[in-house]
N, C-alpha and C positions, 0 to 999 in steps of 0.2 A: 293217241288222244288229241281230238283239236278242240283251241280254244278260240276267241276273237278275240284279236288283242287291239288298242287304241294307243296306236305310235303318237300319236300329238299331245298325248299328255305324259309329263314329265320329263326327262334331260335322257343327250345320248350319252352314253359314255364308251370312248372309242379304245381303252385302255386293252382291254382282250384282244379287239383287232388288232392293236399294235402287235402285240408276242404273237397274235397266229401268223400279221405277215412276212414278222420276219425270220420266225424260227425254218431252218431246216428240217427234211424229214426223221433224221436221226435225234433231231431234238424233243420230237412228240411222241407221247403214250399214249395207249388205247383204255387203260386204264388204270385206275389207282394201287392196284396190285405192282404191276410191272413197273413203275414210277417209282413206286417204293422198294421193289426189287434194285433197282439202277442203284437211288441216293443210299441203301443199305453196302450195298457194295462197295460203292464208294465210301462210306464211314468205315468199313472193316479193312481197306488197306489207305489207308491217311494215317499220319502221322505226326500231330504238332510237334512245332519245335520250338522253342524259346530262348532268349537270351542269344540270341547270333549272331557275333560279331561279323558283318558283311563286308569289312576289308578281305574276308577270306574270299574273294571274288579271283576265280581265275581264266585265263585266254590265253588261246593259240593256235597258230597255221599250222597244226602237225596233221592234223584232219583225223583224228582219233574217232571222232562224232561221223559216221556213217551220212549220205546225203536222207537215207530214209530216217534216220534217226531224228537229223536238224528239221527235218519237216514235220516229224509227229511232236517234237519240242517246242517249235515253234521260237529255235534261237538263228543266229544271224547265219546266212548265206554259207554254202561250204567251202567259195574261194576268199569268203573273207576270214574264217577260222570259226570258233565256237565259245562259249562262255558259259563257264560252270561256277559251281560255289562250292564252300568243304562243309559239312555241315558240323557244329559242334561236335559230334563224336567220330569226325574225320572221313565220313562216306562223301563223295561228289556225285553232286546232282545236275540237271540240268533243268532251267528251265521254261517254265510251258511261254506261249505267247503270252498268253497274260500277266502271267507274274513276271515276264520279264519289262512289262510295260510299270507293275507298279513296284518294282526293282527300280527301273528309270525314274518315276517320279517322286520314291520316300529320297532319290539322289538328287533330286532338282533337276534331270538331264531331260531333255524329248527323247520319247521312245525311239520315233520314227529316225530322229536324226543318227542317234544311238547303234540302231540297225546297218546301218551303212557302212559304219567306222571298222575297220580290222582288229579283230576279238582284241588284241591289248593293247588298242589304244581307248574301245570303249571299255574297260577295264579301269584305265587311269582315269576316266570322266566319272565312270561308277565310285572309285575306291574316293575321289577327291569329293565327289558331292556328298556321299553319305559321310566322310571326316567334316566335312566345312560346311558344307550344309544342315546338315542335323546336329544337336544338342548332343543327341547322340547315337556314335554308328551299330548300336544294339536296334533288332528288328526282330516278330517273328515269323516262322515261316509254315507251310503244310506240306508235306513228303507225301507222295502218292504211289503206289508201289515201288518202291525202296529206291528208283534214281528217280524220280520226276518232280520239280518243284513245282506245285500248284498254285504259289499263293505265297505272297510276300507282304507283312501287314507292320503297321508298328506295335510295339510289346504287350498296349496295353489290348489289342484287338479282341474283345470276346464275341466267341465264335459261337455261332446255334446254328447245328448241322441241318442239314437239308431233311434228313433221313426222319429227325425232332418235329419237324415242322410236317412233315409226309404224313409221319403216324398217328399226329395229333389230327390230322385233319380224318386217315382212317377212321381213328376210333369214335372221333366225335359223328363220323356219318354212321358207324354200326347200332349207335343209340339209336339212331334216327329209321333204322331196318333201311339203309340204305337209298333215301329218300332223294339225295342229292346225286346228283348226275351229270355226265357231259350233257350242254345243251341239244334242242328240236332247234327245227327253224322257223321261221317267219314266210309263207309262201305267198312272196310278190306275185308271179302269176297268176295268181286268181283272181288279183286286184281284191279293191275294198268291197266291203261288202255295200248296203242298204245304209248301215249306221256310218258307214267311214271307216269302219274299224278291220283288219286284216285278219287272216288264220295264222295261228302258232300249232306248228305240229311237231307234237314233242317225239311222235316216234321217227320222225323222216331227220335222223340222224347226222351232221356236217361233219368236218373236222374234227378231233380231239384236240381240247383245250387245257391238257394236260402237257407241261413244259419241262426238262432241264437241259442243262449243257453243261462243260467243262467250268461255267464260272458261277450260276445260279439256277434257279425253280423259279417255276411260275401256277399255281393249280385254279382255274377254276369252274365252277359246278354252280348248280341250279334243280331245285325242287319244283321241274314243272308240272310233276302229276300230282301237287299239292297245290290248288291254287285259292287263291284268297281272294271274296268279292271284298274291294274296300266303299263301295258304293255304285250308283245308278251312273247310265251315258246319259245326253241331252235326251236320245230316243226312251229310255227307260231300261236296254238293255244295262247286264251288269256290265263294272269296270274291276278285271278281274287284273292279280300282281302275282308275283313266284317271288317266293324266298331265294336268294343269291347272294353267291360269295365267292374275291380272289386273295389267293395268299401266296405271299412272294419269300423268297429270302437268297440269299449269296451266303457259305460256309468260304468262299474265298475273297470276300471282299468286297465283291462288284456291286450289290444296295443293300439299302436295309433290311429286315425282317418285318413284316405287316400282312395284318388281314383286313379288308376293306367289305362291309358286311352293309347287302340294300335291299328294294324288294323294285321286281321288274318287269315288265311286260311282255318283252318277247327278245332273241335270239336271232342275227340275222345269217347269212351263210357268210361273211365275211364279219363275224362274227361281232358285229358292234349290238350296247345292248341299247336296248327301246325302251323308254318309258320306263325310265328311274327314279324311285321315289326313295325318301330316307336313307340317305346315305352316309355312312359313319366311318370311320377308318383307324385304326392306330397303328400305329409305326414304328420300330425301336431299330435305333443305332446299335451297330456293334463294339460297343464302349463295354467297360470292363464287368459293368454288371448287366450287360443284354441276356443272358443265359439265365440269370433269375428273374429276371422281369417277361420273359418270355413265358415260364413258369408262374409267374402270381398275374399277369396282365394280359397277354396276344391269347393263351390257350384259354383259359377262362372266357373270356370275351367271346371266342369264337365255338365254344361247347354251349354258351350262352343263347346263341345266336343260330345256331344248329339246333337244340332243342325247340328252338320256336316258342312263340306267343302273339299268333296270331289275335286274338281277343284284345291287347293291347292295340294293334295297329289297327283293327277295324275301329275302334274307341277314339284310337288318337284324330280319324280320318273325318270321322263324326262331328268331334269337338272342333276341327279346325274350318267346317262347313260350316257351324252354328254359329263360329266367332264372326259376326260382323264387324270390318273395322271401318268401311266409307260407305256411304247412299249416296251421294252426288258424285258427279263427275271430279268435278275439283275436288273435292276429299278423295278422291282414287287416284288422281296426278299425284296432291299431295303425299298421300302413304308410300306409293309407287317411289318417288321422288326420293322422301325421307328414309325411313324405314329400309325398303326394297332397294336402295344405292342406285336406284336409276338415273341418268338424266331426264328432265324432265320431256326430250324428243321421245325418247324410249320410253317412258310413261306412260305417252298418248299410243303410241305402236303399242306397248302392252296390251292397254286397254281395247285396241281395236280387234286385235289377235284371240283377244279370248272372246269376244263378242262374234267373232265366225267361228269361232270353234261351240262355243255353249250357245250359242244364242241372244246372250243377255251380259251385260259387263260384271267385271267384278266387284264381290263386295264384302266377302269371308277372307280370311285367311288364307284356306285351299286354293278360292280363287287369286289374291294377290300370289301364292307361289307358282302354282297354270302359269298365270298370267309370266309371269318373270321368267319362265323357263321354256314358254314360248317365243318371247320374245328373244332369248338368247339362243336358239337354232340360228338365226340369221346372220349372228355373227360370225364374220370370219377367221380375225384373231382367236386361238385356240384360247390360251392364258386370259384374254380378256373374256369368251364365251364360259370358260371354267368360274373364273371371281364372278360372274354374273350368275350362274347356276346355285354357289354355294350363298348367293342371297336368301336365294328360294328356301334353300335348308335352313338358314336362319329364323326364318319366318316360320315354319311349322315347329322350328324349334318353343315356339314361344306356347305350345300344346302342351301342358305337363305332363301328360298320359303319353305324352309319344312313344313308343318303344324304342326306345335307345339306351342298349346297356350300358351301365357308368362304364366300362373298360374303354365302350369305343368313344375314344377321344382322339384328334390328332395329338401326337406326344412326340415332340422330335432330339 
């Protein structure tokens, strides 16, 4: 199916392309099946562990650890010895790269430097950090098929499995008859059309943007055989959006858990997206009660937002056209200025940007958020182009009708 999509309106967000360019190929799925084949597997041989005293920390040149072993371990060199742990009911583990990094750091030690040291000497820098350093040397830990330590957290860490987070996103797409999907792409070859605006072809298939690895998940999908007119281009053609959604989490540690839920224009092969509008996000820490909030706040939000209501956002896109907030120039500096956090150089750039792009300067709302997220493409600082873009959101924030379910808040 093709559509014409209008890259100049709304914000990029480069967040997908990050995870597709740097995952390896054993980190990507072809689909939501197999994804959640992988994180079930991995939920059925893990094993928390609690309460563990990490003095039980041991090392040694005896070369007991195999070289193929210390390498799928990911523990120190094998002429420098090896480093295991006893686990509370006395089994010895080994473990992974990663959890030996945040072994290092609940001790206060550098991993890297740690690495180098002969097994008991880093030993003594592990056993002394987590005594003198920590409050206290209780930590816990995830067992992965009965020797491999995955995951070294402090006590209070609550954990929401990947596998939670997989099938939540399954069953809310089964509601949906499967609506949502690895992206189409955006076909730059063709160049722009008549109106400026490019083709999104949702069957000519890219990469899979389906994610995990040994420390976290990444999933995301898009409804582009669902598309939504949210109004007219300058030419009269529609300005058509796709409901989109990514959702992340670590069961070992590595970030938080969040579903970040927008509506988009188009999918490029490198897979940055186009023309993002309404963008909403919540987030939750794995702090002691993330595993119930996960439950009454992320999955709700995102079955929310999977069901869809289009009807609101064509409503909200309406009302934010009708709001006139400036007719002069200077009333459009000023709002830009005040309101929109611009300086007032960026302002007049605003102003001018939307005036090639529509024809005519701004004077609604829609247009002040255009206008502001046109102007932040130019920017080259990322963090300064992001706080400029979340202006833009503020501003149609001020739509009551917006479709934005109360879950999606950021919440840190």
């Amino acid at each position: 199916m093709l559509h014409q999509t209008n890259i100049q309106a709304g914000s990029l967000d480069s967040t997908v392309s990050n995870q597709w360019f740097n995952r390896p190929k054993d980190e990507t799925f072809d689909s939501l099946e197999s994804l959640s084949a992988f994180t079930e597997e991995r939920r059925r041989s893990s094993v928390p562990v609690g309460n563990w005293n990490t003095t039980d920390v041991c090392g040694g040149l005896d070369g007991q650890l195999t070289k193929e072993m210390l390498d799928e371990f990911g523990g120190l060199k094998n002429t420098r010895g090896s480093v295991t742990l006893q686990t509370p009911t006395g089994e010895t583990v080994a473990p992974s790269n990663w959890a030996f990094g945040q072994l290092s750091s609940l001790a206060g030690c550098p991993a890297g430097f740690i690495r180098e040291l002969p097994a008991p000497i880093a030993v003594d820098c592990l056993k002394f950090g987590l005594r003198h350093k920590r409050e206290k040397d209780i930590v816990a830990g995830l067992v992965r098929d009965g020797n491999n330590l995955a995951a070294v957290t402090g006590p209070k860490y609550g954990r929401i499995w990947n596998h939670e987070v997989v099938t939540g996103i399954r069953e809310a797409n089964d509601r949906a008859n499967g609506a949502f999907q690895i992206p189409g792409l955006i076909d730059w070859a063709a160049g722009p059309s008549e109106n400026g605006t490019y083709t999104y072809d949702t069957e000519a298939k890219g990469d899979s943007t389906l994610f995990a690895s040994d420390r976290d998940m990444f999933v995301f999908l898009i409804a582009h055989n669902n598309p939504i007119e949210i109004g007219k281009l300058a030419d009269g053609s529609p300005d058509i959006v796709f409901r989109g959604f990514y959702a992340w989490n670590s069961e070992e540690g590595n970030t938080s858990a969040g579903v970040a839920a927008f509506y988009l224009r188009g999918v490029c092969q490198n897979r940055c997206l186009w023309g993002v509008e309404n963008f909403h996000e919540i987030s939750i820490r794995h702090t002691s009660f993330a595993p119930d909030r996960f439950a009454e706040e992320l999955k709700p939000a995102l079955d929310s937002f999977v069901d869809g209501r289009e009807s609101n956002l064509q409503q909200a896109v309406e009302e934010a056209r009708r709001a006139v907030v400036a007719e002069s120039e200077s009333d459009m500096v000023e709002y830009l200025n005040g309101t929109g956090g611009l300086s007032r150089k960026r302002s007049l750039e605003a102003i001018e940007l939307h005036e090639e792009m529509e024809g005519r300067k701004p004077s609604s709302l829609w247009d002040m958020s255009q206008a502001i997220t046109a102007v932040a493409r130019d920017i080259p600082n990322t963090d300064q182009r992001i706080a400029v873009e979340k202006q833009a959101g503020k501003i149609l924030d001020q739509v009551k009708v917006l479709d934005k379910p109360r879950a999606f808040v950021t919440v840190n």
